[in-house]
C-alpha positions in Angstrom: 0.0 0.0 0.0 1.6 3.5 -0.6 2.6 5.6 1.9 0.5 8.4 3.0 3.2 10.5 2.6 3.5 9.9 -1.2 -0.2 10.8 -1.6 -0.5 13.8 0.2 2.4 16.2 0.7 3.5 17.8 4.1 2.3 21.4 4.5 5.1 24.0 4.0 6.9 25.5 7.2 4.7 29.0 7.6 4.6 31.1 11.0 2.1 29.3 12.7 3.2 25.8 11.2 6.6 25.4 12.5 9.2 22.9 11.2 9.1 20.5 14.3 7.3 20.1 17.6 9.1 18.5 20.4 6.3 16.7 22.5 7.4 16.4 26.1 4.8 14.4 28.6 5.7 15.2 31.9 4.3 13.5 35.4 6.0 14.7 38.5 9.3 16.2 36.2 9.7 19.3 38.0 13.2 18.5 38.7 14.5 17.2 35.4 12.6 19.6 33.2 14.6 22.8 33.9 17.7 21.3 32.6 16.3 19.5 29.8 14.0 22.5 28.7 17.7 24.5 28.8 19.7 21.6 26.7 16.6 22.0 24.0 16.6 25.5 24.1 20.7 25.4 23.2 20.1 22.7 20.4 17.1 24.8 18.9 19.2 27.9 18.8 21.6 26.4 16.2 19.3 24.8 14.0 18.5 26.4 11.1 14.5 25.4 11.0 11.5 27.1 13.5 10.3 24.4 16.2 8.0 24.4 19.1 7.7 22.8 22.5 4.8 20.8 24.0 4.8 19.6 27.6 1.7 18.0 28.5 2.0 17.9 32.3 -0.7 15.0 33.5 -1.7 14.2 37.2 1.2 15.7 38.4 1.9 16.2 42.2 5.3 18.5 42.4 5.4 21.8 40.6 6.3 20.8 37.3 3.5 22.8 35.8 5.3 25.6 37.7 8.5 25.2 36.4 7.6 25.3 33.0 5.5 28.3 33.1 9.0 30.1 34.5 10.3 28.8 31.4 8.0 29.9 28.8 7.8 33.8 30.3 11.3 34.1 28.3 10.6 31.1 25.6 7.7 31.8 23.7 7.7 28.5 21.9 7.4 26.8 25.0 3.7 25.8 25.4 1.9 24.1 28.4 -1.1 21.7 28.8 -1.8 21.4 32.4 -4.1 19.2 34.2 -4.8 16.0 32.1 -5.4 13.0 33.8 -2.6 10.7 34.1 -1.7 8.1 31.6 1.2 8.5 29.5 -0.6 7.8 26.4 -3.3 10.6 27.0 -0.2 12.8 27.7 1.1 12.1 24.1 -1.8 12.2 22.4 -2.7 15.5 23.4 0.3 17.0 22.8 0.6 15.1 19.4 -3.0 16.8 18.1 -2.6 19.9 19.9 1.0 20.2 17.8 1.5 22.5 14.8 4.3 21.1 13.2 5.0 19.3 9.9 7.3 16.8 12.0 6.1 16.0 15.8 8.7 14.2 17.9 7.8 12.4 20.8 10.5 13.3 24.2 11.1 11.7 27.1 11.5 14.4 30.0 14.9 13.2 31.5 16.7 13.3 27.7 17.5 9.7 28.2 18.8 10.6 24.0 20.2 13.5 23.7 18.4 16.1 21.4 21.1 16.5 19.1 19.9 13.0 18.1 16.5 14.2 17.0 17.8 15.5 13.2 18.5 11.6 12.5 14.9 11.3 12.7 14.5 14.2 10.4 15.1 15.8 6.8 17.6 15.1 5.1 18.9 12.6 7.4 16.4 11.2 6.9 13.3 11.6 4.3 10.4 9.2 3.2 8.9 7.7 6.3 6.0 9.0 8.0 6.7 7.1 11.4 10.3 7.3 13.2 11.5 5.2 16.2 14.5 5.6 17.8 16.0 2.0 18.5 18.0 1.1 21.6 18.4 -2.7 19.5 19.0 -1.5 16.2 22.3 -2.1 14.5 24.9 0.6 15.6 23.1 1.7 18.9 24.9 1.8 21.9 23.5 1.9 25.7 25.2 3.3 28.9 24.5 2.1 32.3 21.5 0.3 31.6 21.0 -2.5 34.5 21.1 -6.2 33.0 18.1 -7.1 34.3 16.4 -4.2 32.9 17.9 -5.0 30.3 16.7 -8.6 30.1 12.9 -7.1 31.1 12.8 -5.2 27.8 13.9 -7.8 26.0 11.3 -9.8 27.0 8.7 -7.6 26.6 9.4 -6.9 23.3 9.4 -10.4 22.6 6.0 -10.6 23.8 4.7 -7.4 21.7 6.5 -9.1 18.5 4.3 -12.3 19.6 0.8 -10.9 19.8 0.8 -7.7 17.8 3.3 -5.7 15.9 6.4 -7.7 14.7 9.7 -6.4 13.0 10.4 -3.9 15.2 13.1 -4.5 18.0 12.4 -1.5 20.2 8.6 -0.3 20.5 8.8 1.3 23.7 12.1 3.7 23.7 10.6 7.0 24.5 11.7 9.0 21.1 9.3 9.0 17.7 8.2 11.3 15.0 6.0 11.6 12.9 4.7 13.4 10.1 1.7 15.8 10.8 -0.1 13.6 8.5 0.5 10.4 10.1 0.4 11.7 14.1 -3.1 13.3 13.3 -4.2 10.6 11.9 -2.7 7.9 14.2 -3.6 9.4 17.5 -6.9 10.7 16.5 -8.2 7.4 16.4 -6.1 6.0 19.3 -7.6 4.9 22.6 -5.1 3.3 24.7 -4.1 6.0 27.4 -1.0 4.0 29.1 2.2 2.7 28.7 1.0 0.5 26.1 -0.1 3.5 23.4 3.4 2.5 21.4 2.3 -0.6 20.6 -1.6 0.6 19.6 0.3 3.5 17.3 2.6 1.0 15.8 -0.1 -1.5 14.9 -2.1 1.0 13.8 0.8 2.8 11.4 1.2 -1.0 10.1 -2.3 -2.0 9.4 -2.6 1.6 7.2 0.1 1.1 5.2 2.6 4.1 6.7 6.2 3.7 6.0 8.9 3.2 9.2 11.7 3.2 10.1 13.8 2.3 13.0 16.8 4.3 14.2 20.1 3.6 16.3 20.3 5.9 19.0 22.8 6.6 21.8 20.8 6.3 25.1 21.6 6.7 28.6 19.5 5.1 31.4 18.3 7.3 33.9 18.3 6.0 37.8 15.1 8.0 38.2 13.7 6.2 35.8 10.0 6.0 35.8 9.5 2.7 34.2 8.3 -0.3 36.6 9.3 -3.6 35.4 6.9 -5.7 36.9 3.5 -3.7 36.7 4.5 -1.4 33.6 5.3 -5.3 32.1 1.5 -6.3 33.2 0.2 -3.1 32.0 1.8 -2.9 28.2 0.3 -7.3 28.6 -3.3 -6.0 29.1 -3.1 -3.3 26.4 -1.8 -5.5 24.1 -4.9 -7.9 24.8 -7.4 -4.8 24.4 -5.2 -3.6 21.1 -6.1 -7.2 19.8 -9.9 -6.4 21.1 -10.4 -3.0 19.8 -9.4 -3.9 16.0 -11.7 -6.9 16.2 -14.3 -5.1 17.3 -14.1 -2.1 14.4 -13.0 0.3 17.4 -10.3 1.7 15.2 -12.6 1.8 12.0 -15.4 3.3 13.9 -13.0 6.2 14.5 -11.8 7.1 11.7 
């Protein structure tokens, strides 16, 4: 099937369509966000297209909501969703339709990958695909201080995702995407899975409608403060993957479209 991106051109770069969106969902990040939103800010200056910043702050109990209005009184592209319920996937989605961009990447909060990573996702690195993953497993990828057993976990889990709903991919839940405007509106406006799991639902989805993806080596870092919980974010991507599985046997995904 073609690629959506070869029937229907991206919309030109204008004022209020900037080149990229970062998408940033945030839960309790008010300590990691001031120094990430500063390392973005740095990488943005010397980049040569317009971008914006999304952080969709979600159930949080700190004052990250705080900390990123701070931000924005001297970043005007900084802009803040506050107050959605929590549940990573909601967090992403929102930010993904609320974006304006004709690329919209997808960033964990503790920069786990550096930014400077994010033009390999982009043009010219990188053209013709309208869904981008970075890859922790894929051919020249390297990881620092990641835990073996963490390690192991992921491995295992993906495993189990290749098993019951999106194969050929070896890393579906590293924390860095894009996607084309195209493809994000369309993929998370029929998307219902609001947890841990909404990887896997976008990936199937972006499969079963013929979009074009790719996976990229990154260089990633593993974080102490982690927020990933083997054992119940392990149970949690299990039972999404069963209501995935559910959802496009019941016409849930047709029904939205």
């Amino acid at each position: 099937m073609p690629s959506v991106s070869d029937q229907v051109s991206e919309l030109p770069e204008t004022a209020d369509r900037p080149f990229l969106s970062i998408v940033i969902p945030a839960l309790n990040e008010a300590l990691r966000l001031p120094e990430s939103l500063r390392k973005i800010d740095a990488f943005l200056k010397q980049q040569p297209y317009s971008a914006e910043v999304i952080v969709v702050e979600n159930g949080s109990t700190d004052d990250t909501a705080g900390v990123v209005r701070a931000f924005m009184q001297t970043h005007p592209y900084v802009r803040l969703f506050e107050g959605e319920p929590r549940g990573k996937g909601r967090a992403v989605r929102r930010g993904m339709l609320a974006a304006r961009g004709a690329y919209r990447f997808l960033c964990d909060a503790d920069l786990s990958m550096p930014i400077e990573e994010v033009n390999k996702f982009l043009p010219p690195a990188l053209e013709g695909y309208d869904v981008i993953i970075g890859s922790r497993e894929a051919k020249g990828a390297r990881r620092y201080n990641e835990p073996w057993h963490r390690h192991v976990m992921g491995r295992i889990n993906n495993w189990i995702i290749k098993l019951l709903a999106v194969r050929g991919f070896e890393d579906t839940q590293c924390g860095f995407k894009a996607f084309t405007a195209r493809a994000a509106e369309d993929l998370f406006g029929v998307s219902v899975i609001n947890g841990i799991g909404f990887d896997v639902e976008i990936l199937f989805l972006a499969k079963q409608r013929g979009y074009r993806i790719a996976e990229v080596p990154i260089n990633w870092y593993f974080d102490p403060d982690s927020r990933m919980r083997l054992v119940k974010d392990s149970l949690g991507i299990l039972r999404e993957i069963l209501a995935i599985r559910r959802n496009w046997r019941d016409g849930v995904y047709t029904k939205r479209t």
